[in-house]
NUGU-984708 format. One line per field, with one value per atom (N, C-alpha, C): residue in three letters; z, x, y. Coordinates in nm, 3 decimals, decimal comma, always signed. Each point is the difference from the previous one (the first is absolute). Layout:
<sites>
r	(ALA/...) $
c3	(Z/...) $
c1	(X/...) $
c2	(Y/...) $
</sites>
This chain:
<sites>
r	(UNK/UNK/UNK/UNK/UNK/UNK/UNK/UNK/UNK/UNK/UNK/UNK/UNK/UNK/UNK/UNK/UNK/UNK/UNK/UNK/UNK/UNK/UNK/UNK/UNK/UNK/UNK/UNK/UNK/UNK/UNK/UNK/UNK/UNK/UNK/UNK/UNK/UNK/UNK/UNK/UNK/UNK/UNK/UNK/UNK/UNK/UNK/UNK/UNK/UNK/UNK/UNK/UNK/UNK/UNK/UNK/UNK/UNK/UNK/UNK/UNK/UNK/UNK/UNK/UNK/UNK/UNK/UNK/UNK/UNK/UNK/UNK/UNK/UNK/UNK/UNK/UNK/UNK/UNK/UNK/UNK/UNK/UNK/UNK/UNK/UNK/UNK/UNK/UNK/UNK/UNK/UNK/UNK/UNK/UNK/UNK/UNK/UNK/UNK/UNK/UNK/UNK/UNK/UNK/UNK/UNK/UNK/UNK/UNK/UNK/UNK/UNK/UNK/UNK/UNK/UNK/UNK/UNK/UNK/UNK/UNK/UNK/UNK/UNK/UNK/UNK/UNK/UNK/UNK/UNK/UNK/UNK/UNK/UNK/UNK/UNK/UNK/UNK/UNK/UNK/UNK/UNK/UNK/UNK/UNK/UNK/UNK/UNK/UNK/UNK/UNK/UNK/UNK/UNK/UNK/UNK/UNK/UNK/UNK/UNK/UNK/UNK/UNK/UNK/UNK/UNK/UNK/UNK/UNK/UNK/UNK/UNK/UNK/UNK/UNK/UNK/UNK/UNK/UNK/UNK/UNK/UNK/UNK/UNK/UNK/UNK/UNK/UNK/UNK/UNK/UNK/UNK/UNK/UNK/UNK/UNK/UNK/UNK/UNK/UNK/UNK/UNK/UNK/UNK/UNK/UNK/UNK/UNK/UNK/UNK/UNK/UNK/UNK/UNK/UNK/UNK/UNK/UNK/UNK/UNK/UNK/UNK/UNK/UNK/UNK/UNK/UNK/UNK/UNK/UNK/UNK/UNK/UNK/UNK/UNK/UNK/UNK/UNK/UNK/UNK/UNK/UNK/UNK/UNK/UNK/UNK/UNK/UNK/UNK/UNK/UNK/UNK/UNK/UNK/UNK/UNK/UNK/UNK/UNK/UNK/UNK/UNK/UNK/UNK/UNK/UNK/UNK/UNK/UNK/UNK/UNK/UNK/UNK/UNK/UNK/UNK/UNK/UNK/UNK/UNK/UNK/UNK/UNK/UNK/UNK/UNK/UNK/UNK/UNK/UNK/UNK/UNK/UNK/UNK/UNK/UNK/UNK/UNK/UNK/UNK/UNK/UNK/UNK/UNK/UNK/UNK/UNK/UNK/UNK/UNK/UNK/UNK/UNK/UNK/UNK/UNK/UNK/UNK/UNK/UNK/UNK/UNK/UNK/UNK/UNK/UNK/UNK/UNK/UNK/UNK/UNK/UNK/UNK/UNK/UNK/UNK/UNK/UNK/UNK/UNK/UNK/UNK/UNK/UNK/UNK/UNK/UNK/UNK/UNK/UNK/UNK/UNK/UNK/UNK/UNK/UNK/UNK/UNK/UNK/UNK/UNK/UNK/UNK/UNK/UNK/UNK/UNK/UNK/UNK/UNK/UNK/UNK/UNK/UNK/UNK/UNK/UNK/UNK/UNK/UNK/UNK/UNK/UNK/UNK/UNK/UNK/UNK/UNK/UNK/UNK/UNK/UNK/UNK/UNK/UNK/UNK/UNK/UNK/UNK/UNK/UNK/UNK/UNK/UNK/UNK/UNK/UNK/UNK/UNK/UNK/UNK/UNK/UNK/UNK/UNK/UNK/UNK/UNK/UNK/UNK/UNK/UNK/UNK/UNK/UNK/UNK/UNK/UNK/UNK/UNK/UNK/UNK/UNK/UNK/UNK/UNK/UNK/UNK/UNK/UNK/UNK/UNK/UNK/UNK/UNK/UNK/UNK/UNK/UNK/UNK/UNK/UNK/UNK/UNK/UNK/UNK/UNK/UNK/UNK/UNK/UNK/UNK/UNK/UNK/UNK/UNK/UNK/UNK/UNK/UNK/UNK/UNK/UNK/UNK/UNK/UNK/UNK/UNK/UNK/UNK/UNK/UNK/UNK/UNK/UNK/UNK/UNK/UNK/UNK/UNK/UNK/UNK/UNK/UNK/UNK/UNK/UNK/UNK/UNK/UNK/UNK/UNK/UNK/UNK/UNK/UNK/UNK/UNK/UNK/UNK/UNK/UNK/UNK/UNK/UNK/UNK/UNK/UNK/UNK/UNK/UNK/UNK/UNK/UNK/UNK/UNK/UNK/UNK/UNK/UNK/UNK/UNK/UNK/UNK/UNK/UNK/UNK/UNK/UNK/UNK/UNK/UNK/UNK/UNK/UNK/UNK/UNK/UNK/UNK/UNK/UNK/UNK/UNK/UNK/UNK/UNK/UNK/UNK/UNK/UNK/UNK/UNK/UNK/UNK/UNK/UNK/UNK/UNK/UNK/UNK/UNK/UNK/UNK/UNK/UNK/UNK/UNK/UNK/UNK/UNK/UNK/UNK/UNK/UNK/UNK/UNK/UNK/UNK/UNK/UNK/UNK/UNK/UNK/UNK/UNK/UNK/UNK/UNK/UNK/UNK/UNK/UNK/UNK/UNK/UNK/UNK/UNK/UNK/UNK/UNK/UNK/UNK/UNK/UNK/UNK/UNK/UNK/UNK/UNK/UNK/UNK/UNK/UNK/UNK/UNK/UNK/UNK/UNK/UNK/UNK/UNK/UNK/UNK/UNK/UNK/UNK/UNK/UNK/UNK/UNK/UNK/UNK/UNK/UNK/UNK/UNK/UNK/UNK/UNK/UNK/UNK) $
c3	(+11,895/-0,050/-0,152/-0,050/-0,145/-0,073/-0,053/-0,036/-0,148/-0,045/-0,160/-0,113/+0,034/-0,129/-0,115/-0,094/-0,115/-0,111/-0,075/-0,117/-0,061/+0,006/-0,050/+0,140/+0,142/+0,071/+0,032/-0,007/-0,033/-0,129/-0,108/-0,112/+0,010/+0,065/+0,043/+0,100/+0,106/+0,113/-0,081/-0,021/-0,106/-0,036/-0,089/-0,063/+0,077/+0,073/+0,081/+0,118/+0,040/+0,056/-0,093/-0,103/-0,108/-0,051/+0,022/-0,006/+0,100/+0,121/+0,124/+0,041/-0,009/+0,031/-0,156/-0,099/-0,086/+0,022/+0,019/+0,099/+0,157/+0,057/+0,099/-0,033/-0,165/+0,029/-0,084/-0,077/-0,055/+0,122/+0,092/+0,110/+0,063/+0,023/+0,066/-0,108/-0,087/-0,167/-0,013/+0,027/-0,019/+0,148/+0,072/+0,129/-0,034/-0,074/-0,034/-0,081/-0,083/-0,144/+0,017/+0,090/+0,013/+0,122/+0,094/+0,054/-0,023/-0,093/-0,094/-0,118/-0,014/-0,115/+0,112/+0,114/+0,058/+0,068/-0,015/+0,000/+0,154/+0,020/+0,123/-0,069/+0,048/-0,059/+0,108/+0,086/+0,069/-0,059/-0,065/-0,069/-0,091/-0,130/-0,100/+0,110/+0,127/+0,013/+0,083/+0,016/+0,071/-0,121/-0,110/-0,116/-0,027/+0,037/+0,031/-0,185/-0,042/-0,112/-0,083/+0,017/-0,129/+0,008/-0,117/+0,009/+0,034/+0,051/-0,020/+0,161/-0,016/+0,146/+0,152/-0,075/+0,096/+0,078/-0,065/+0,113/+0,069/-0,007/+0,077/+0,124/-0,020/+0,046/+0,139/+0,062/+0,184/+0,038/+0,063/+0,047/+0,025/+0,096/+0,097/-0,118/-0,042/+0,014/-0,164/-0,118/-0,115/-0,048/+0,110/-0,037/+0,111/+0,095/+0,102/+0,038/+0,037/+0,003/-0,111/-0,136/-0,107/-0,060/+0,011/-0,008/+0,104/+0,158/+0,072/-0,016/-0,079/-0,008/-0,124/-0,124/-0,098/-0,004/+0,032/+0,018/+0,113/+0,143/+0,130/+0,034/-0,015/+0,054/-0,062/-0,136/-0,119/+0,072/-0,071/+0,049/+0,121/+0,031/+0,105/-0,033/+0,050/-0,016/-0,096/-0,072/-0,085/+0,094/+0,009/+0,089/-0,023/-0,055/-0,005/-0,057/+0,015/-0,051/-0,073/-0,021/-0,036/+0,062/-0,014/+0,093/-0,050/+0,137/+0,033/-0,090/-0,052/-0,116/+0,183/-0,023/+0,073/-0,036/+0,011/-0,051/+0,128/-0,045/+0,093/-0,067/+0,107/-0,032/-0,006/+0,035/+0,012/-0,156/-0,102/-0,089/-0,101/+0,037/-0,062/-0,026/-0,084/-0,018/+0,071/+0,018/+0,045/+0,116/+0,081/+0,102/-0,008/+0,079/+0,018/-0,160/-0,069/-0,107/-0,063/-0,025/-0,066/+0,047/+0,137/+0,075/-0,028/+0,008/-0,011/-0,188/-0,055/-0,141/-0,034/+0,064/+0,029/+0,077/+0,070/+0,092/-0,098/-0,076/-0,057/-0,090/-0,063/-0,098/-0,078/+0,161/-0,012/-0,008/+0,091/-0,012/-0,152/-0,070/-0,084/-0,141/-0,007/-0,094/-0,016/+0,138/+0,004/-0,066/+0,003/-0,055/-0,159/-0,017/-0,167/-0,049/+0,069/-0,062/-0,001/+0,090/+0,006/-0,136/-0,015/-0,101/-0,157/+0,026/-0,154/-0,008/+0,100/-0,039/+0,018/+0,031/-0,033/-0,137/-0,056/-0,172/-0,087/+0,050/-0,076/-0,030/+0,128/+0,028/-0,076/-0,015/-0,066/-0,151/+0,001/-0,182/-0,051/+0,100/-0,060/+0,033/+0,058/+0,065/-0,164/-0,129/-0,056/-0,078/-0,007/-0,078/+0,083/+0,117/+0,084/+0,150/+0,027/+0,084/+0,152/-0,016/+0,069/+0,106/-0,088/+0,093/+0,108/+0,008/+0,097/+0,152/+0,014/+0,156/+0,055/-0,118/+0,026/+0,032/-0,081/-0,021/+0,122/+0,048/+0,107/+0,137/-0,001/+0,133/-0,005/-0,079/-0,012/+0,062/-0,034/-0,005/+0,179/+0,046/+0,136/+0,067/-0,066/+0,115/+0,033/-0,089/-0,016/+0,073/-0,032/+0,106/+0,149/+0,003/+0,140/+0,060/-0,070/+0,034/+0,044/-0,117/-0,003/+0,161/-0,014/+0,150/+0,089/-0,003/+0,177/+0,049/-0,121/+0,038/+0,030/-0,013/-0,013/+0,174/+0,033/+0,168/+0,076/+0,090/+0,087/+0,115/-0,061/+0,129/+0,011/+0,034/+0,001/+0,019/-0,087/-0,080/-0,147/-0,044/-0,132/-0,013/-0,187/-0,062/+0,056/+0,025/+0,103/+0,108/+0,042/+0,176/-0,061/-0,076/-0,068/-0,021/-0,055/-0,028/+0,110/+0,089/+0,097/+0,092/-0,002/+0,072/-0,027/-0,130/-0,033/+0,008/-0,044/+0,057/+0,107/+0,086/+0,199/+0,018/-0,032/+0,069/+0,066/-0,016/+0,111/-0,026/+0,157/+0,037/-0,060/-0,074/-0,014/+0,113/+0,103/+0,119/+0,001/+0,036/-0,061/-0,100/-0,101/-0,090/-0,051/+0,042/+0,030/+0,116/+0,110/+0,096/-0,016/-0,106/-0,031/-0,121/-0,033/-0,147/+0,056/+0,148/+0,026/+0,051/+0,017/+0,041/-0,132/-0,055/-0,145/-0,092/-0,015/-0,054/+0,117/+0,160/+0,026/+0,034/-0,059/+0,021/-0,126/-0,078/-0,168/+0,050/+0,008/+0,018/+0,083/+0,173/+0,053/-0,095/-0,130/+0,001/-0,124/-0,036/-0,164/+0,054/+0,162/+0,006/+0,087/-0,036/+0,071/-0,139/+0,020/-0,105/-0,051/+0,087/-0,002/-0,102/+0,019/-0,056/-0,108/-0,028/-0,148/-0,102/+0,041/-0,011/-0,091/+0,103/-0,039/-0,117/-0,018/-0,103/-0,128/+0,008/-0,118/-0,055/+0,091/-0,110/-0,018/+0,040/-0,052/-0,107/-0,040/-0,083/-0,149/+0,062/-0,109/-0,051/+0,087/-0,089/-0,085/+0,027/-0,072/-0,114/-0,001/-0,111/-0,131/+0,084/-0,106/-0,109/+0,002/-0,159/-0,048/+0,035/-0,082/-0,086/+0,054/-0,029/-0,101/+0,026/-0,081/-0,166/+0,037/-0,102/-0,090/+0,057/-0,033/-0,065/+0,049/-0,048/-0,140/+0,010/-0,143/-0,123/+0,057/-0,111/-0,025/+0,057/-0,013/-0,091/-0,030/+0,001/-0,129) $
c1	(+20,553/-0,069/-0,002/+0,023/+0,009/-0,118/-0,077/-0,148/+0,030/+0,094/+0,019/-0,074/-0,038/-0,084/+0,148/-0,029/+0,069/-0,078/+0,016/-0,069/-0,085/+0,015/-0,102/-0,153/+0,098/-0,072/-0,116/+0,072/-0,132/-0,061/+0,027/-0,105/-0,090/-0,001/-0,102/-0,098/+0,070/-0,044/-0,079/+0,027/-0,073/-0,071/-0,027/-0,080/-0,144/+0,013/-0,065/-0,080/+0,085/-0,059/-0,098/-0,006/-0,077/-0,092/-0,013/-0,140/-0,047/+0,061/-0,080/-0,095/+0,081/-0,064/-0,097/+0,018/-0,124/-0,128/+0,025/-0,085/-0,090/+0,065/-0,059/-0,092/+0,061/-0,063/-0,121/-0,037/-0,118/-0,097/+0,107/-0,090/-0,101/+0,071/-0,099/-0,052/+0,067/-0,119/-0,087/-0,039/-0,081/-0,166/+0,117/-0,098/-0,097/+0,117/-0,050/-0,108/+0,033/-0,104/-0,119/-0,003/-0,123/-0,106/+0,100/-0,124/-0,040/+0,043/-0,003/-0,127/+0,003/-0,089/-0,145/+0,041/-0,150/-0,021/+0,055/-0,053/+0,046/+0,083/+0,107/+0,100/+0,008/+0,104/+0,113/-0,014/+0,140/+0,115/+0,031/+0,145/+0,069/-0,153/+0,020/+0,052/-0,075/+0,029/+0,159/+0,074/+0,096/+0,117/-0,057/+0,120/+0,021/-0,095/+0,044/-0,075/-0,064/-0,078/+0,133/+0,103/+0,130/+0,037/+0,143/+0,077/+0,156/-0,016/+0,126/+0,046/+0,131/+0,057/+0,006/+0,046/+0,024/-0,109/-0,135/-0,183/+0,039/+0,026/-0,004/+0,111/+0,091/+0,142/+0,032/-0,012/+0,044/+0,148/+0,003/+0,180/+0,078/-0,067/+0,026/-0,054/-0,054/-0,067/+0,045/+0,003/-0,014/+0,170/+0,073/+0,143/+0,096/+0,034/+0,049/-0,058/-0,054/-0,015/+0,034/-0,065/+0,014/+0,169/+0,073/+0,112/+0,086/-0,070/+0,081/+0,056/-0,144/-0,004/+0,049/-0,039/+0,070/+0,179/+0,052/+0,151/+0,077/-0,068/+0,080/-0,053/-0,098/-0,031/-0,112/+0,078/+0,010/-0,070/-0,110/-0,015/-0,121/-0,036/-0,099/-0,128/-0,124/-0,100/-0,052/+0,008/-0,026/-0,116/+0,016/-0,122/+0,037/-0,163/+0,001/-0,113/-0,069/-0,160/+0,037/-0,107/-0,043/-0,101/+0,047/-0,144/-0,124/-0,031/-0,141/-0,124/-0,090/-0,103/-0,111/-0,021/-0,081/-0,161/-0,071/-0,158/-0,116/-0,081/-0,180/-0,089/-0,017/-0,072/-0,215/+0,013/-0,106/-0,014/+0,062/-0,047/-0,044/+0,022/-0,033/-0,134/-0,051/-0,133/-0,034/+0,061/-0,028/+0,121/+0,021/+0,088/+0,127/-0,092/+0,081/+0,079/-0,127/+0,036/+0,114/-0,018/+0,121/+0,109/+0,013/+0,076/+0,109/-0,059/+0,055/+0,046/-0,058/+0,030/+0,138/+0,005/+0,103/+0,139/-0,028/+0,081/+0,085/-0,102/+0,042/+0,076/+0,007/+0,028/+0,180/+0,032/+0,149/+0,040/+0,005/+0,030/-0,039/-0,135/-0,064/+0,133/+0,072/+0,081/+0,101/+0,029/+0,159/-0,044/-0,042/-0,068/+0,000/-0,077/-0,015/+0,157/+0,076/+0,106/+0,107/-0,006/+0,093/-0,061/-0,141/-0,047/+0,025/+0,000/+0,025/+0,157/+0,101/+0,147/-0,013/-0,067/+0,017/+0,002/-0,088/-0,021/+0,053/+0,049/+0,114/+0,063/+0,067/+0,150/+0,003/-0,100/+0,006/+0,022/-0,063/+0,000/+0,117/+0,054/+0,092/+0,140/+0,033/+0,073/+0,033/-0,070/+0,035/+0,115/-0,040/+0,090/+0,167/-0,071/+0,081/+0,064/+0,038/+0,002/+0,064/+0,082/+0,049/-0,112/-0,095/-0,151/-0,045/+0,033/-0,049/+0,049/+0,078/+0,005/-0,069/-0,006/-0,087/-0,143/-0,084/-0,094/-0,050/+0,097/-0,033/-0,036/+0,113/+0,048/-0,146/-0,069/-0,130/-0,071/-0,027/-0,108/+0,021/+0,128/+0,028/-0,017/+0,021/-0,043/-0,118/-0,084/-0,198/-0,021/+0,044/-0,053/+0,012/+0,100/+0,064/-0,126/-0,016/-0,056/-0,152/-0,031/-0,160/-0,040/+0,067/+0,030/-0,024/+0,123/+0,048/-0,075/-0,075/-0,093/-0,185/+0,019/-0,139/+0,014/+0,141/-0,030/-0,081/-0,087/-0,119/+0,053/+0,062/+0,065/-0,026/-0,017/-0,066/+0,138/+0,031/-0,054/+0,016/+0,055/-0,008/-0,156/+0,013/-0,090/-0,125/+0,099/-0,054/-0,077/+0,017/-0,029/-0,109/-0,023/-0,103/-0,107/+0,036/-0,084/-0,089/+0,093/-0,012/-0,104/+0,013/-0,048/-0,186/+0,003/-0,165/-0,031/+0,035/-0,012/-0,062/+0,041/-0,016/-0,070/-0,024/-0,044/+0,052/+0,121/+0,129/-0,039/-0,007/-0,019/+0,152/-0,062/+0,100/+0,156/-0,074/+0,116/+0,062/-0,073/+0,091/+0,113/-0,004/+0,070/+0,071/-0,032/+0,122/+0,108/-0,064/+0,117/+0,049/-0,013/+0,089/+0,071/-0,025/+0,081/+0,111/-0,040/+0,153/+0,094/-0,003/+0,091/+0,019/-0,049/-0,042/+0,201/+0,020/+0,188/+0,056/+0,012/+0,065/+0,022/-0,153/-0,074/+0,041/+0,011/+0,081/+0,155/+0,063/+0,156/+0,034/-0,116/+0,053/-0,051/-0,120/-0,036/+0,106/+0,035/+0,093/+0,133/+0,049/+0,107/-0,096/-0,089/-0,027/-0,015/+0,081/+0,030/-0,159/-0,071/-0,146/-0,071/+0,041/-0,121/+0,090/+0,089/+0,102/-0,043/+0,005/-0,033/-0,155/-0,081/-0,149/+0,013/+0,071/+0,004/+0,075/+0,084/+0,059/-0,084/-0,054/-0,098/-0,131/-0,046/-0,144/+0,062/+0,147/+0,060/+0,000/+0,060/+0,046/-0,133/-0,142/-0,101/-0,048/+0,015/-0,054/+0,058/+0,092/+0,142/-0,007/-0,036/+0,034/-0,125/-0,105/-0,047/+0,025/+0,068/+0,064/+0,134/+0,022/+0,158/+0,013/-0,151/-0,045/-0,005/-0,075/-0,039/+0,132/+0,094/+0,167/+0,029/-0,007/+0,090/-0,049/-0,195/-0,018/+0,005/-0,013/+0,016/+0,193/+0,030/+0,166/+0,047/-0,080/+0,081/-0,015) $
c2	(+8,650/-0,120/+0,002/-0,117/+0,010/-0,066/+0,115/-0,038/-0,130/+0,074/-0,108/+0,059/+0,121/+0,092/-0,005/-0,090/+0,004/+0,036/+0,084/+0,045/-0,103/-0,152/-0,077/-0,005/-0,008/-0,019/+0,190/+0,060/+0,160/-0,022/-0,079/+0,030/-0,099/-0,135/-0,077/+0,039/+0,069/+0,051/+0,115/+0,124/+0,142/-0,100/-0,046/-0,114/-0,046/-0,029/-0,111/+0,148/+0,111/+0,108/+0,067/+0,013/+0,085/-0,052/-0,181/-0,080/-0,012/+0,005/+0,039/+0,107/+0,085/+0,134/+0,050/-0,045/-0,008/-0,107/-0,116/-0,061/+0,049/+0,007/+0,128/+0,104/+0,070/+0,119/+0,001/-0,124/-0,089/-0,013/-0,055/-0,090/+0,132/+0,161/+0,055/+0,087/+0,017/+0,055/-0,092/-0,082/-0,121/+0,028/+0,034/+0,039/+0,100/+0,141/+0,114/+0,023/-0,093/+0,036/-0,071/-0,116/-0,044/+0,094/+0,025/+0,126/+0,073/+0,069/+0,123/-0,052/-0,081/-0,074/-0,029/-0,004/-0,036/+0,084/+0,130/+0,112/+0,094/-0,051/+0,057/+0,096/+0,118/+0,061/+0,080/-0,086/+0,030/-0,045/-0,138/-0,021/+0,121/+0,058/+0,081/+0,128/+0,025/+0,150/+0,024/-0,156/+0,018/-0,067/+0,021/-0,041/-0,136/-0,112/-0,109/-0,092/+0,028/-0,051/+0,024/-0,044/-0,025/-0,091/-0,036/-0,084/+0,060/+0,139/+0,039/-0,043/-0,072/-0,099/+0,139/+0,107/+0,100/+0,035/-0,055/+0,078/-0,159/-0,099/-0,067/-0,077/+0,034/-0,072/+0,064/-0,105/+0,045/-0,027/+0,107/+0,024/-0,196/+0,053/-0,160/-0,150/+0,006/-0,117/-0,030/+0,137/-0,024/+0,017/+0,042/+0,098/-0,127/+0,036/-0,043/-0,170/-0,041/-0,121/-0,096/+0,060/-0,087/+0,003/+0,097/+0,025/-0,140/+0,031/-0,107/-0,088/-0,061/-0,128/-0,062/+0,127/-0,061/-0,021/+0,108/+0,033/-0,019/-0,032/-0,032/-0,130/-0,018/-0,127/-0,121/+0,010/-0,089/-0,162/-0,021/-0,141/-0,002/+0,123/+0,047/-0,025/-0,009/+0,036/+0,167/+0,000/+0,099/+0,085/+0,135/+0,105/+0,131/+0,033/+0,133/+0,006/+0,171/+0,031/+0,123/+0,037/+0,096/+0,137/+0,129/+0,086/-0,058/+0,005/-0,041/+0,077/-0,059/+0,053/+0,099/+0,065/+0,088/-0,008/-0,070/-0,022/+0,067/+0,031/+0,071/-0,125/-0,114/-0,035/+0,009/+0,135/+0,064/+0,041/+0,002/+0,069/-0,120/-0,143/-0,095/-0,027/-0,054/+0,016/-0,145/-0,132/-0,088/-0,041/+0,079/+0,008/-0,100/-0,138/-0,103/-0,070/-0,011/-0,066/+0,114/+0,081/+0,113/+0,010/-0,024/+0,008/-0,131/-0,099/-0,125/-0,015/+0,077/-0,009/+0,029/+0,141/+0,107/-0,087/-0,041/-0,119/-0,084/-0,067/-0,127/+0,091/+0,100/+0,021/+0,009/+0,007/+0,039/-0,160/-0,083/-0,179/-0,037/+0,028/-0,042/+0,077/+0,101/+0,079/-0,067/-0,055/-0,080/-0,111/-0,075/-0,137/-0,023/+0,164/-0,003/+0,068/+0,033/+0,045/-0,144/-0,139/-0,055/-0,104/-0,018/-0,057/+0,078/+0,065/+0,132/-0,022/-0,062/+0,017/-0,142/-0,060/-0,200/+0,031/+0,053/-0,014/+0,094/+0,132/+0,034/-0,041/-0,032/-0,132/-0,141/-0,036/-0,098/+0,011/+0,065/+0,023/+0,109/+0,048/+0,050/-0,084/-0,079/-0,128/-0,065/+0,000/-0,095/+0,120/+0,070/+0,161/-0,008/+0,033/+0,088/-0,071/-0,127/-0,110/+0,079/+0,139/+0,111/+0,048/+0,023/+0,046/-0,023/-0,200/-0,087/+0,068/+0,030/+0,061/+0,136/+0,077/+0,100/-0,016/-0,056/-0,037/-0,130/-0,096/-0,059/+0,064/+0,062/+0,147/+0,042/+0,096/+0,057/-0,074/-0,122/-0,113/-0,007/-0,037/+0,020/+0,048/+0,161/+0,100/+0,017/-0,037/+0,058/-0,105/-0,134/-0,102/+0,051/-0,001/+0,043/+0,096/+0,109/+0,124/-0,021/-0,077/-0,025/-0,103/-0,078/-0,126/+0,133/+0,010/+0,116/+0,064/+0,072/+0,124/-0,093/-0,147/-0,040/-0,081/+0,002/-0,026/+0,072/-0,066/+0,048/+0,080/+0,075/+0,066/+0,173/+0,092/+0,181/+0,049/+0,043/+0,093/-0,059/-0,122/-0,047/-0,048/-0,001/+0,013/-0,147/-0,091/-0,090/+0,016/+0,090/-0,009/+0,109/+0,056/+0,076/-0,101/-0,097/-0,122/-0,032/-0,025/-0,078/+0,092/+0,131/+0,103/+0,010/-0,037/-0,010/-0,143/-0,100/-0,113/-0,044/+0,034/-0,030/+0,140/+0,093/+0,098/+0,086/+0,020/+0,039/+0,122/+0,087/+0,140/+0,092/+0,142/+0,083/-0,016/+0,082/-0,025/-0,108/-0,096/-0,143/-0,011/+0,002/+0,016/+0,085/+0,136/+0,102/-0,007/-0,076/-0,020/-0,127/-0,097/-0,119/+0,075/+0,074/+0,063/+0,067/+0,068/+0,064/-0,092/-0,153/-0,071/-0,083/+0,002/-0,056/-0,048/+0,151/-0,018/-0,070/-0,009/-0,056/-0,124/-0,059/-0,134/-0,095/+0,083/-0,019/-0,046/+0,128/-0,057/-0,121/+0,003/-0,156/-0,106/+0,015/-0,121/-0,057/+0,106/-0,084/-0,007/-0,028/-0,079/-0,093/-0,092/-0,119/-0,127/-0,050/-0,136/-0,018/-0,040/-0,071/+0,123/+0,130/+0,129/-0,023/-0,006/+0,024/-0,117/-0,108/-0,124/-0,002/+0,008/+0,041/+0,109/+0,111/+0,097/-0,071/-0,053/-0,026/-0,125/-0,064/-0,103/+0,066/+0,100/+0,067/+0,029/+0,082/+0,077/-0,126/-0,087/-0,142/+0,000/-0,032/-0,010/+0,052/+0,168/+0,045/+0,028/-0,010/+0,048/-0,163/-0,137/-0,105/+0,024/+0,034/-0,005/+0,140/+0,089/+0,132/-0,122/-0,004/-0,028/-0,116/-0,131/-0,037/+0,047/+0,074/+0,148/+0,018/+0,091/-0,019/-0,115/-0,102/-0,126/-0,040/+0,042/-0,086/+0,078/+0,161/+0,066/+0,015/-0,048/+0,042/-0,137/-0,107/-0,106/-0,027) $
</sites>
């Protein structure tokens, strides 16, 4: 099979892998540092309070999937995570609320990182007009990330939500978490779930991009 990896097409691709998986590894440093800050120190004692990509990057999900999709099957639904942040929510001083802080925190990183590259990008757009794809790509991926991970679904950061919300029993939600990935893969080949994602995605992305346009112009 002839993938078409032409030296322009691996340096877009490298490209576009190395804002991913730095995105990602925000998304669960983001997890880390806020439990650690409210006084949980399981992330710190399992190496996880960094930015370095290697405490966080999962075989499957951060290596192999994201690879798939960028280089075999171009044009896909973009997927892949990051290792899972490990938290005691016993050591929280306000359980639920810390808990949910801790939660938000990784969706809430992607958000401020696609807004922090709306306005790089923009302002460096009048210099450097080259930038604009890099800097969009970013804005893309965090959207993407921040959305995906805010579906109400267990084991995403969503279904975390969703879990204090309603009241949902431990057991509960550990045994929807183990069907959880394969509830993922049927749902992002259904037109209707893709559909629904890319316009949560559009929304949230048009006043970033906003952002972009007026400082770029």
């Amino acid at each position: 099979m002839d993938l078409g990896l032409d030296p322009e097409t691996l340096r877009k691709g490298a490209i576009f892998y190395i804002l991913l998986i730095s995105s990602l590894c925000v998304h669960e440093w983001a997890h880390a540092v806020t439990a650690h800050k409210l006084g949980d120190s399981t992330p710190a004692s399992q190496g996880r309070v960094t930015l370095n990509p290697l405490a966080h990057m999962d075989l499957l999900g951060s290596v192999i999937f994201p690879l798939l999709c960028i280089f075999v099957l171009p044009g896909a639904l973009l997927f892949g995570w990051g290792k899972p942040v490990q938290i005691d929510p016993a050591n929280f001083a306000h359980r639920k609320r810390d808990e949910l802080l801790t939660t938000l925190a990784g969706p809430a990183s992607n958000l401020v990182l696609a807004l922090l590259a709306a306005i790089a990008g923009g302002l460096l757009f009048k210099w450097e007009p080259r930038t604009a794809e890099l800097f969009t790509q970013l804005v893309g991926i965090n959207v993407l990330l921040a959305v995906f991970n805010l579906i109400p679904l267990p084991p995403l950061d969503g279904g975390q939500v969703l879990r204090h919300a309603v009241g949902m029993r431990d057991e509960t939600f550990y045994g929807i978490s183990r069907w959880g990935f394969l509830i993922i893969l049927v749902a992002i080949n259904i037109p209707a779930f893709r559909w629904l994602l890319m316009e949560a995605m559009i929304l949230v992305s048009t006043p970033m991009m906003l952002v972009y346009q007026a400082l770029g112009s």
